[in-house]
C-alpha positions in Angstrom: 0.0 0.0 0.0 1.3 3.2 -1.2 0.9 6.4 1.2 1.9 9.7 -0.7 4.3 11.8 1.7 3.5 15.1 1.7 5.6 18.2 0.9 6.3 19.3 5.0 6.8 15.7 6.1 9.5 15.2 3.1 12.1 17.6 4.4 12.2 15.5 7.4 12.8 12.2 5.4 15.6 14.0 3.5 17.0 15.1 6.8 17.1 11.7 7.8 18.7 10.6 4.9 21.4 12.0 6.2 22.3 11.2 9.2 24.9 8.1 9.3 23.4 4.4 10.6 19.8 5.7 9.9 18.8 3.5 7.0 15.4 1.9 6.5 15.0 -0.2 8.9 16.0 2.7 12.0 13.0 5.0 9.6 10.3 2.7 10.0 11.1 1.9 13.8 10.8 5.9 14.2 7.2 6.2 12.4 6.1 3.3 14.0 7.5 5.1 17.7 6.4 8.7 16.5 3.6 8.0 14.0 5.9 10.7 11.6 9.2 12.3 10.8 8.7 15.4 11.9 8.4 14.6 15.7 10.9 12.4 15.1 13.4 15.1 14.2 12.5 17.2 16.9 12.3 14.8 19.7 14.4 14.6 22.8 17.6 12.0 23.2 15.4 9.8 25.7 12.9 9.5 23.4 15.3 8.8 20.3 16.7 5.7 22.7 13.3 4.7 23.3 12.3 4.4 19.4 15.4 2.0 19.0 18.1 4.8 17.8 21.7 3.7 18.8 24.1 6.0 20.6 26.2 6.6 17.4 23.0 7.3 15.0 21.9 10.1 17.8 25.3 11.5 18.5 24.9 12.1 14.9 21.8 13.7 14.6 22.3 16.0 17.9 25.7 17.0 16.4 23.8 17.7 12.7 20.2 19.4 13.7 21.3 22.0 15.4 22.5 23.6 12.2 20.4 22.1 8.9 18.0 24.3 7.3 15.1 21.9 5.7 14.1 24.4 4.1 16.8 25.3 2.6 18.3 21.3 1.6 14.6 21.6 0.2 15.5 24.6 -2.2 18.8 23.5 -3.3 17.3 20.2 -4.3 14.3 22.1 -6.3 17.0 24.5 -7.7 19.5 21.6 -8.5 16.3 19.5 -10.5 16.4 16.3 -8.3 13.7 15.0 -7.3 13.3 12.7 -4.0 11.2 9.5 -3.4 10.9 7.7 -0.4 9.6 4.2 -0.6 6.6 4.4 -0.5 6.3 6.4 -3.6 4.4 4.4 -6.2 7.6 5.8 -8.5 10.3 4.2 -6.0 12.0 1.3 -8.6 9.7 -2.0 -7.5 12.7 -4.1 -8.2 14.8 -2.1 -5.4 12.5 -2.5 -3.2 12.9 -6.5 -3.6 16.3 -6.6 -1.5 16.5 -6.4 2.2 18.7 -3.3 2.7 17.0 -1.1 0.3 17.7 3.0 0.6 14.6 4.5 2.4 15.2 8.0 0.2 16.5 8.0 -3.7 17.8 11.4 -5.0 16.7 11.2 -8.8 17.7 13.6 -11.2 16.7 12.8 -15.5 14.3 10.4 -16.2 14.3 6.5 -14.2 13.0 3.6 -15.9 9.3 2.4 -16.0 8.6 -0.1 -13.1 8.5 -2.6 -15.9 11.4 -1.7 -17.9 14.6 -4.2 -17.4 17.6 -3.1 -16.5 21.4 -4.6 -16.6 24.3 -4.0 -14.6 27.3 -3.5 -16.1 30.4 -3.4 -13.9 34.6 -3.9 -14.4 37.9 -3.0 -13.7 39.1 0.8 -13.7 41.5 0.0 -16.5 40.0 -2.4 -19.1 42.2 -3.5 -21.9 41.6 -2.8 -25.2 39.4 -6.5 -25.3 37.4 -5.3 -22.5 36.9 -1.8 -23.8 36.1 -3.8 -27.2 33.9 -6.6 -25.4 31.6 -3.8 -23.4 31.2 -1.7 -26.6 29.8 -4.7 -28.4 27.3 -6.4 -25.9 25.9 -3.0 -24.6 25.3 -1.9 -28.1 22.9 -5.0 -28.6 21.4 -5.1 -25.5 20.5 -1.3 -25.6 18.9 -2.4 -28.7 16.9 -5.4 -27.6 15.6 -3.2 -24.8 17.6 -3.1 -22.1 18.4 0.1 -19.7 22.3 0.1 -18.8 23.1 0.0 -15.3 27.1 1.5 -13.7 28.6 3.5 -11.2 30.0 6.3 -13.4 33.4 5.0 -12.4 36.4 5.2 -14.6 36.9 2.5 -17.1 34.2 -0.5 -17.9 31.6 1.8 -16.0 32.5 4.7 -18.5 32.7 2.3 -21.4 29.1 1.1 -20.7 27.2 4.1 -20.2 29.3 6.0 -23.3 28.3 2.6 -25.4 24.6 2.9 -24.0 24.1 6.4 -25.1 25.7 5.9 -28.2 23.3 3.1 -29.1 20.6 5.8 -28.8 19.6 3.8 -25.3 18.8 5.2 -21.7 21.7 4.3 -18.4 21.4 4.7 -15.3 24.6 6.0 -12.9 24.0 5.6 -9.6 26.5 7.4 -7.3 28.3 7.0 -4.2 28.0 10.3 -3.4 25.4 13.6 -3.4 24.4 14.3 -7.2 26.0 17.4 -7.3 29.4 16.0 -6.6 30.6 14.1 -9.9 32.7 11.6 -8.9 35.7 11.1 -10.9 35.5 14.6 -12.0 36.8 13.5 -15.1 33.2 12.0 -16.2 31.2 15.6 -15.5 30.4 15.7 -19.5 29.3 12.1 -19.1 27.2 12.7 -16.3 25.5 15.8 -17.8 25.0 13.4 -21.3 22.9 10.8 -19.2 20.9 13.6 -17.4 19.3 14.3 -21.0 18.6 10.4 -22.1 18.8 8.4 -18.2 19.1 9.2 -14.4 22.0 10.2 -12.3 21.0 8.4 -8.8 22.0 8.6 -5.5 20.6 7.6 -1.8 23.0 10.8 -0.4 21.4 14.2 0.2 23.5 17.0 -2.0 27.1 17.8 -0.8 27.9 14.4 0.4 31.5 13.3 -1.2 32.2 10.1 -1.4 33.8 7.7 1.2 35.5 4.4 0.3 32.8 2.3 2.6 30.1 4.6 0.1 31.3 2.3 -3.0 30.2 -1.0 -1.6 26.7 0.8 -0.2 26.3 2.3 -3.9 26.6 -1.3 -5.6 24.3 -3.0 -3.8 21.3 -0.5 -5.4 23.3 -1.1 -9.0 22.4 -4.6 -8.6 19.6 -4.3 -6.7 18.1 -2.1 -9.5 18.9 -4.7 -12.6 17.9 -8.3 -13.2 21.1 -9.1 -13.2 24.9 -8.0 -13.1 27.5 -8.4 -16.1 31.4 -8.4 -14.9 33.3 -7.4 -18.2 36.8 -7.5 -16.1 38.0 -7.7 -12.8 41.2 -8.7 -11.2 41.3 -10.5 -8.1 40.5 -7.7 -5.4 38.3 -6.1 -8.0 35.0 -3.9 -6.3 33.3 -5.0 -9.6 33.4 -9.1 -7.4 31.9 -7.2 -4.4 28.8 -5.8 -6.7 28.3 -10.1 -8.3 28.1 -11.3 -4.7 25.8 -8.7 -3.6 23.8 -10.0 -6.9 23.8 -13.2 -5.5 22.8 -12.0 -2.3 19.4 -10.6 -3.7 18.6 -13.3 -5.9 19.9 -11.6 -9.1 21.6 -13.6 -12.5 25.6 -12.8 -12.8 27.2 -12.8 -16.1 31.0 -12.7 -16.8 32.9 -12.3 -19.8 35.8 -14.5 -20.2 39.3 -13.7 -20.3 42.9 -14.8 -20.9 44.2 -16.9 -17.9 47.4 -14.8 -18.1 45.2 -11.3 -17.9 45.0 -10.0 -14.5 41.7 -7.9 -15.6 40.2 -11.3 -15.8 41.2 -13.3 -13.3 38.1 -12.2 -11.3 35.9 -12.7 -13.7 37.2 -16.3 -14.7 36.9 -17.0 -11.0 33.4 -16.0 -11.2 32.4 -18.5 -14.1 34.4 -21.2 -12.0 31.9 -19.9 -9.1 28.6 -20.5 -11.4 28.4 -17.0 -13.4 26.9 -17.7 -16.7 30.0 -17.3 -19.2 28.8 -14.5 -21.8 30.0 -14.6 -25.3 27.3 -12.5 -26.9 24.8 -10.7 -25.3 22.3 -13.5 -26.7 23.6 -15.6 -23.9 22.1 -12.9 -21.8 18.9 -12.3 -23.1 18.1 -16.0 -23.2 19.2 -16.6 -20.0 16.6 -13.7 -18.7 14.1 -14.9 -20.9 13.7 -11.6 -22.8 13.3 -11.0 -26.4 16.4 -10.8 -28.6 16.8 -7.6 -30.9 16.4 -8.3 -34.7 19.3 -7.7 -35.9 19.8 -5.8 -39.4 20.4 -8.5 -41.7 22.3 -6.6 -44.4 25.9 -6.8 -45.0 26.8 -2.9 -45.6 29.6 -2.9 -48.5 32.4 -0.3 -48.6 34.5 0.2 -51.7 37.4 2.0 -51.1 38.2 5.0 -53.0 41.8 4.8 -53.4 44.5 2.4 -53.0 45.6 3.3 -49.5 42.1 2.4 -48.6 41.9 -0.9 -50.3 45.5 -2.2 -48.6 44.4 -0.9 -45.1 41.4 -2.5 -44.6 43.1 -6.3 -45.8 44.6 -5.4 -42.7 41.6 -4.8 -40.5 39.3 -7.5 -38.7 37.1 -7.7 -35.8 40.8 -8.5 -33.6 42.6 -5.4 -32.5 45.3 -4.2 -34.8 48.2 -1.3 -33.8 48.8 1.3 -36.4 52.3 0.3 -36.3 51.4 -3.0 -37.1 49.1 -2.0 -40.2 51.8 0.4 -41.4 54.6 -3.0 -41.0 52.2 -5.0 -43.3 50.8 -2.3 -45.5 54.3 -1.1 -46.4 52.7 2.4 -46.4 54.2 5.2 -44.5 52.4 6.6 -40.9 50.9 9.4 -42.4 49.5 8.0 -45.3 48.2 4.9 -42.4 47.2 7.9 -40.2 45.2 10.3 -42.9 43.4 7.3 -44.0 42.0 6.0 -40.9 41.1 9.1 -40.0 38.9 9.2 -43.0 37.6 5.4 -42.7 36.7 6.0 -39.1 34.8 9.5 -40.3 32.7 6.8 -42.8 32.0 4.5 -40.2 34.1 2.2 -41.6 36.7 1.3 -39.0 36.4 2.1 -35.6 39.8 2.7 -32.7 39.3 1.1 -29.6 41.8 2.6 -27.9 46.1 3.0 -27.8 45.9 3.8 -31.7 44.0 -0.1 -31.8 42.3 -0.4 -34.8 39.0 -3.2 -35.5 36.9 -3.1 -38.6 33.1 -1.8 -38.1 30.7 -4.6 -37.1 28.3 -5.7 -40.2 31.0 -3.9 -42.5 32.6 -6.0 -45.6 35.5 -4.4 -48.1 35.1 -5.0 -51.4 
């Protein structure tokens, strides 16, 4: 049963929101004590022990209340654009609320998914190699396309990769932050964040101005996962946070998916210990799909065909497949010189012909075939 909060009493579950060791279950044990938030927030320390507060949770919110303005956490929030639900808002993600610890207040800012819209987590290592880049790329692309929203943390590497790819497949992704919305987190990823605002949802359980801790990350997985029917692990080496956010999966009943790697790759001896562990092994994101029982993306069946317009062209592309291949190494077995290698791929990738994924590597455009 859904019970609409109202504008007054929603300043006091943002307050709470913020005050450390007051999750969900501490929230409903001080409605149940107080019958709302708002006497709640104003009540005495006896009365905070009696509703089943610890020591810690009310040092905290003696040492904070004193000096919050609701009103005015309200009107940053309406001047940033996020919006807040608590739980019980019939717009709170039903597939969050599935797992045990779920956030009692989501800061939302963009678009979230309809309740019946599936949703995958992607998560990896900070720095993929060029087959991980490559692999994430490939699989997001067709999922995206058969439907699926894009789950990450905004992190650097696979988490970038996965919400660049999403976008770029004209889909939605969701980046769910281990901090307040307002503080990007790498700062490297601002444009990204700002890209997914206009097509997704940036997402957070932190009120604005919180930065991130390194106990937030774990926290801030478990609603990646708890979000998605399921978490994909692209790479991870063997202390990877990407392993923490599959056993949380686990935790709360959700499929994990892992890509396979070399055995000699330390990006993917976490994820080869995963499929050891009972992760489905993902070749193509049809392996996926079935495996949620959800409806695979026709494909475009045509084979585009690309005639080159000079010679340059025509030697390069013998050189090009869907494998990885240095410019150095295309110049060695072209025989043509770097800039002549250079100009041209420049000009293939502008046609959509070849594509770089990454350190000058090189791969030929999926459904493209040289004449």
């Amino acid at each position: 049963m859904f019970r609409m909060v109202g504008a007054d009493e929603l300043k006091y579950w943002v307050a709470f929101s913020g005050i450390a060791g007051v999750g969900r279950v501490r929230i409903a044990r001080l409605r149940e004590h107080f019958g709302n938030l708002h006497d709640a927030w104003k009540a005495p320390e006896g009365k905070l022990k009696q509703a089943g507060l610890d020591t810690r949770s009310i040092d905290a919110l003696l040492t904070v209340r004193p000096g919050l303005s609701l009103d005015g956490e309200m009107e940053k929030l309406e001047h940033f654009g996020a919006k807040v639900l608590v739980y019980e808002d019939p717009s709170y993600p039903a597939a969050l609320k599935e797992i045990y610890d779920y956030p009692p207040v989501l800061y939302v800012k963009g678009n979230l998914p309809s309740q019946d819209e599936p949703c995958l987590a992607v998560v990896g290592t900070r720095r993929p190699t060029i087959y991980g880049r490559q692999v994430t790329e490939e699989i997001v692309t067709d999922l995206v396309r058969s439907g699926i929203t894009i789950v990450s943390g905004l992190a650097r590497g696979i988490d970038s990769v996965a919400h660049r790819a999403a976008l770029d497949a004209g889909g939605r992704t969701v980046a769910v932050f281990a901090s307040g919305l307002d503080i990007i987190y790498p700062g490297e990823n601002a444009r990204l964040a700002q890209a997914i605002i206009e097509r997704g949802t940036l997402l957070s359980e932190h009120p604005l101005g919180v930065k991130p801790r390194p106990e937030s990350f774990p926290l801030r997985n478990r609603i990646m996962s708890g979000l998605s029917l399921g978490v994909l692990v692209v790479e991870a080496g063997e202390r990877s946070g990407a392993l923490i956010t599959a056993h949380q999966a686990v935790e709360q009943d959700r499929e994990v998916f892992a890509i396979p790697g070399s055995i000699l790759s330390p990006a993917s001896q976490g994820t080869n210990h995963l499929i050891q562990e009972g992760a489905k092994l993902v070749r193509s994101s049809e392996d996926i799909l079935q495996e949620l029982n959800l409806a695979i993306a026709v494909q475009q069946s045509g084979i585009k065909e690309f005639s080159p317009v000079d010679e340059a062209e025509s030697v390069i592309l013998k050189q090009l497949s869907s494998e990885p291949n240095h410019i150095d190494e295309i110049c060695r077995r072209s025989g043509l010189t770097t800039p002549q290698v250079s100009s041209a791929l420049a000009t293939l990738e502008l046609k959509g012909v070849v594509r770089q994924v990454g350190s000058m590597n090189y791969v030929l455009a999926r459904g493209i075939k040289a004449e």
